[in-house]
N, C-alpha and C positions, 0 to 999 in steps of 0.2 A: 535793181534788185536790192533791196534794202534789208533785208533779213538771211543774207548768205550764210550766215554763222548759227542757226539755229540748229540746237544738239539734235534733236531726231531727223533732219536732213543729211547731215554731217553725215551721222552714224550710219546713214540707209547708202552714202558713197561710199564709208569705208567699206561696209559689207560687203556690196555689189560689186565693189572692186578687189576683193577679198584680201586688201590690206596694202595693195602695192600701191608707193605711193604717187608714181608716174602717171597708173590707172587712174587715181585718183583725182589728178588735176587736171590730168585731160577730160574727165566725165568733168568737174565743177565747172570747168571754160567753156562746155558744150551747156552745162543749166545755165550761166551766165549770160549766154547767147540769149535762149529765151527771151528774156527782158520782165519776167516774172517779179512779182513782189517779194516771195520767198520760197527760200528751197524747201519742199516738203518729200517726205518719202517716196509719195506717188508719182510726182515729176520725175525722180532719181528711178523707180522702178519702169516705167514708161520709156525712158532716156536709154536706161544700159542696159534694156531686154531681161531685167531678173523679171520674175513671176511675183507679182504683188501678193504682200503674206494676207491682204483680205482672201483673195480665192485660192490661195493655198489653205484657209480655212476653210472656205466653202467645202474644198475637194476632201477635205479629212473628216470633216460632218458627215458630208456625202457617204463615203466611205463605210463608215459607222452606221449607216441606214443601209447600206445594199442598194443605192439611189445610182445606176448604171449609166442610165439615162442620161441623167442630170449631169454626173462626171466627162461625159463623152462629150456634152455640150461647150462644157468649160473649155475642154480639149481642145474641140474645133477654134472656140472663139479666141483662145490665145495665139494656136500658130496662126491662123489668120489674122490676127495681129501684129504679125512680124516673132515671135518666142517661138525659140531652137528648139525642136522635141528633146534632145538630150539636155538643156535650159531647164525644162520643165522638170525632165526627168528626174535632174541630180536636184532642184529645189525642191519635189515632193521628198525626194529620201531624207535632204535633212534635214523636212520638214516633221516627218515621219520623227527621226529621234529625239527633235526638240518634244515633242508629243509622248517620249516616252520619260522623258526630262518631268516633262509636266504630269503624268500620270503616277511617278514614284520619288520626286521631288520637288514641289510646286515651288519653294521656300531659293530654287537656285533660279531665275530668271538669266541671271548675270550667263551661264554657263550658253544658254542659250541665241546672245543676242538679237530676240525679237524687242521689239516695240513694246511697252505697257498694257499698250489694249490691246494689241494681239495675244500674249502672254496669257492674259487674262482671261479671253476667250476661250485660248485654248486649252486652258485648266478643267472650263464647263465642258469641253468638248470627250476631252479626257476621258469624263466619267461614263461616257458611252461607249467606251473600248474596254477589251479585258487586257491585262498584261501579254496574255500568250497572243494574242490578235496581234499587237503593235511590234511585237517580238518576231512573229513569223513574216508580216506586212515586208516591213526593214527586209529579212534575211532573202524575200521573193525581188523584192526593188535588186539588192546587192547581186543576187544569180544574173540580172540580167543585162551588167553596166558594159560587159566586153559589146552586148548586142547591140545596145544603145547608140553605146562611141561609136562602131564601126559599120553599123548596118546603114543600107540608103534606105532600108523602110523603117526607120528607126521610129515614125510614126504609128504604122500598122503594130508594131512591138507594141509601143506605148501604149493603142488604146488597148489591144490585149491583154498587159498587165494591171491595168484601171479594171479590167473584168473581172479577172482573178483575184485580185487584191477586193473589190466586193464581196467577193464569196468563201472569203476567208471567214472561220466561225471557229467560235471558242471550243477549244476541245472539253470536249465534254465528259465531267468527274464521274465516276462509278457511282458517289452516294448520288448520286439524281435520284437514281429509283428506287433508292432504300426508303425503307415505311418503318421500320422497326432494328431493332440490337440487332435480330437472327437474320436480317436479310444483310447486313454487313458483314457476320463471321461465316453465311453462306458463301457471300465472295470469297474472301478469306481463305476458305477451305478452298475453291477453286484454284485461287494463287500457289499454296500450299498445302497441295493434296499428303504431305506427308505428315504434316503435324496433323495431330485430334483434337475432336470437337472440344472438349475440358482443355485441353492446350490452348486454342485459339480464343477459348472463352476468359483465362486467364489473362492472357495477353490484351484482352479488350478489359478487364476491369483495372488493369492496372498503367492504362491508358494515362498520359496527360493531354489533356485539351490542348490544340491548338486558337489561339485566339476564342477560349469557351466551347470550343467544338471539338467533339471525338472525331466526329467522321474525314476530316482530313487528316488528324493525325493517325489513325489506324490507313489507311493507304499507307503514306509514310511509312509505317513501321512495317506493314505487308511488305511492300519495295524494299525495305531495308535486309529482311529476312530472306525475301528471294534474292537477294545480292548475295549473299552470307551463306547461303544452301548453294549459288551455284559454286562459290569460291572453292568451298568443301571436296566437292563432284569434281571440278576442273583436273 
């Protein structure tokens, strides 16, 4: 093995072994064994049963499409590979926040510790999720780690949650079906059946854009108002 010391092999035992360094050097004595030319990620991923961050990409694409199918497949072909459903498990989740890493600060890799080209990838990947998606995703992973650890179908779990975690969908803004100012303070007035039309009108021209847009910052200010109306009532 003439290339033991190469930084992206290194890096993919210290992760794998998440830092201990025992771990450590028992997994590099077992690549050594090999008789390999050099340690690469994928040997080290193969070797100590983590889940290669290629098809934890796949599975987050996946994801991102509502591709059920496709995920399930993965599934199968990992634990029949020898990868612990709860393995898988805790590597989608924090594969999951690296992803959200990547969707609201692409600029911190380091935070992260993936790979270059994975990193990269999954910045493109990124852009096919909404925030609230990779937000709610994580919070479903997280409800269900007591199950994971301690269930014997800790499989059946898993692909259920690859189900669910599919059919996850952006919650969807009120201006969707706004056409016009009046279908906005029509909401509005809904929200806030106690202020009047010339009150809510006021309130809309004295609006500041969010990012050039009224129509999220009038939510906001709506939500703000009925915060402050119920305080009042309480």
């Amino acid at each position: 093995m003439r290339n033991a010391g190469n930084a992206p092999g290194i890096w993919a035992i210290v992760k794998s072994c998440g830092g201990f360094i025992r771990n450590c050097l028992v997994l590099l004595d077992q690549l050594s064994n090999l008789g390999v030319d050099e340690i690469t990620p994928n040997w080290v991923w193969e070797l100590s049963g983590v889940v290669p961050e290629h098809d934890l990409l796949t599975l987050t694409e996946n994801l991102a499409k509502g591709d059920v199918t496709a995920n399930l497949q993965i599934l199968q072909d990992l634990i029949e590979y020898g990868k612990n459903p709860f393995v898988i498990y805790s590597s989608l989740t924090g594969f999951l926040k690296d992803l959200l890493v990547a969707k609201t600060a692409p600029d911190n890799r380091q935070i992260t510790q993936l790979e270059e080209d994975t990193w990269q990838e999954l910045i493109t990947i990124s852009q096919m999720w909404e925030l609230t998606q990779i937000q709610a995703s994580i919070a479903l992973l997280m409800s269900r780690q007591q199950l994971m650890r301690d269930s014997e179908a800790a499989k059946l779990w898993l692909e259920a949650t690859l189900i669910e975690l599919s059919n996850i969908k952006e919650e969807k803004q009120p201006w969707t079906n706004w056409k016009t100012i009046q279908d906005a303070i029509n909401w509005g007035k809904e929200q806030l059946p106690h202020l009047s039309q010339s009150e809510l009108e006021r309130h809309w021209n004295n609006l500041t854009p969010i990012k050039g847009k009224k129509a999220p910052a009038w939510v906001q200010l709506v939500q703000e108002l009925q915060m402050k109306s119920q305080l009042q009532t309480a």
